[in-house]
TIVOKOL-212039 format. One record per residue (C-alpha): x negated, y negated, z; residue in three letters. Coordinates in steps of 0.001 Angstrom, whole numbers, padded with zeros to 6 digits, always signed. Layout:
% residues N
XYZALA ...
This chain:
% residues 117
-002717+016741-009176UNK -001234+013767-007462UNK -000837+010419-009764UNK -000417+007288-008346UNK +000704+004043-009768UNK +000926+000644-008116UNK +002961-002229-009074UNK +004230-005370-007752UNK +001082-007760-007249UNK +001438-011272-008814UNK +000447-014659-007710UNK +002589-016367-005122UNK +002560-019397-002368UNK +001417-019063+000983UNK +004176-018458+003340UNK +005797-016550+000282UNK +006865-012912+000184UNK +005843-009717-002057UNK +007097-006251-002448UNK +004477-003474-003620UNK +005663-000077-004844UNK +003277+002744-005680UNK +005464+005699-007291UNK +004107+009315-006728UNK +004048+012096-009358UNK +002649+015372-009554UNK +003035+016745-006505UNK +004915+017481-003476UNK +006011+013686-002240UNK +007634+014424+000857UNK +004269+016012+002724UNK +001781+012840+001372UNK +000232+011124+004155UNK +000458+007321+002497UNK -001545+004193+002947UNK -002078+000938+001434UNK -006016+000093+001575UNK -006772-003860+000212UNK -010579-005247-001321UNK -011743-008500-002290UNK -015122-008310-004518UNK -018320-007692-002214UNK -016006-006101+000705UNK -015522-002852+001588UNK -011745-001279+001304UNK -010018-001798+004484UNK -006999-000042+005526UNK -003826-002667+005710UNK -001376+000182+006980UNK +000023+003851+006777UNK +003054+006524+007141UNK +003185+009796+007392UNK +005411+012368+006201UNK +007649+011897+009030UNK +007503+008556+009301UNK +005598+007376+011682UNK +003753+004047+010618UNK +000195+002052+011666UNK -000956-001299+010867UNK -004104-003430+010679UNK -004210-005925+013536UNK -004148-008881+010915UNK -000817-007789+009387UNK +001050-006750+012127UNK +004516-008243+012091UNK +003893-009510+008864UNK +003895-006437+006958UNK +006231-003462+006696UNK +005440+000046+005077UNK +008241+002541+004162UNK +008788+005526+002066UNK +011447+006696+000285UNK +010966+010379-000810UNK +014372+010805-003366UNK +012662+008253-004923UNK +009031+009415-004419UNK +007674+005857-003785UNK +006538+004282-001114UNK +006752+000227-000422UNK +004717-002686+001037UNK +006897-005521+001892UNK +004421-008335+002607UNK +005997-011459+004226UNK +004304-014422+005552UNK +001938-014544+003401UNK -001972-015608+003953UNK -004462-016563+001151UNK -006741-014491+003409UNK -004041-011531+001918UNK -005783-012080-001665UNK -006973-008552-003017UNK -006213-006189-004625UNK -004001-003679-003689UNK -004485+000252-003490UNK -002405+003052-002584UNK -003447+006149-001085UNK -002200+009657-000768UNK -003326+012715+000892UNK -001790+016019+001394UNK -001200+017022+004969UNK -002520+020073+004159UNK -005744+018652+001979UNK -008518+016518+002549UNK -008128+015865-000797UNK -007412+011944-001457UNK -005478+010513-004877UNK -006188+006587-005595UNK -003730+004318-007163UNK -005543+001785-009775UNK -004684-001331-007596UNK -003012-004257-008250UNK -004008-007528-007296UNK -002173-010069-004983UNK -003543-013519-005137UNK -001920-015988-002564UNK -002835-019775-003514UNK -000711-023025-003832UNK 
């Protein structure tokens, strides 16, 4: 049994900057396939950007070059530096992880980034 736990969100300016962290326990770290998946109230969860186990990273068109995922398995967490900053960025937050081996998916609870001035 994976456990995931998100931190990190807050409120900050557009144009501003945030760092994410979702810290793994429970299970084998270093063979989670990771994502970061974002919602606002009435959407549907969309997939902001993921990393495999070797490394190898995607992004959603609207955060390319914007936002950077990495992983850091001595530390079993995995990051989402968000930079530039859109109020169109305002949800909340949710990691993902899946075994490479599993189908088997283990949700974060979220944390909400709000991007207002």
């Amino acid at each position: 049994q994976v456990q995931l736990v998100e931190s990190g969100g807050g409120l900050v300016q557009p144009g501003g900057s945030l760092r994410l962290s979702c810290a793994a326990s429970g299970g084998v770290f270093s063979i989670l396939v990771l994502a970061w998946y974002r919602q606002v109230p009435g959407k549907q969860r969309e997939l902001v950007a993921g990393i495999s186990p070797g490394g190898n990273t995607n992004y959603a068109d609207s955060v390319k070059g914007r936002f950077t995922i990495s992983r850091n398995n001595a530390e079993n967490t995995v990051y989402l530096q968000m930079n530039s900053l859109k109020p169109e960025d305002t949800a909340a937050y949710y990691c993902k992880g899946r075994p490479t081996f599993s189908s088997r998916e283990y949700w974060g609870q979220g944390t909400q980034v709000t991007v207002s001035s």
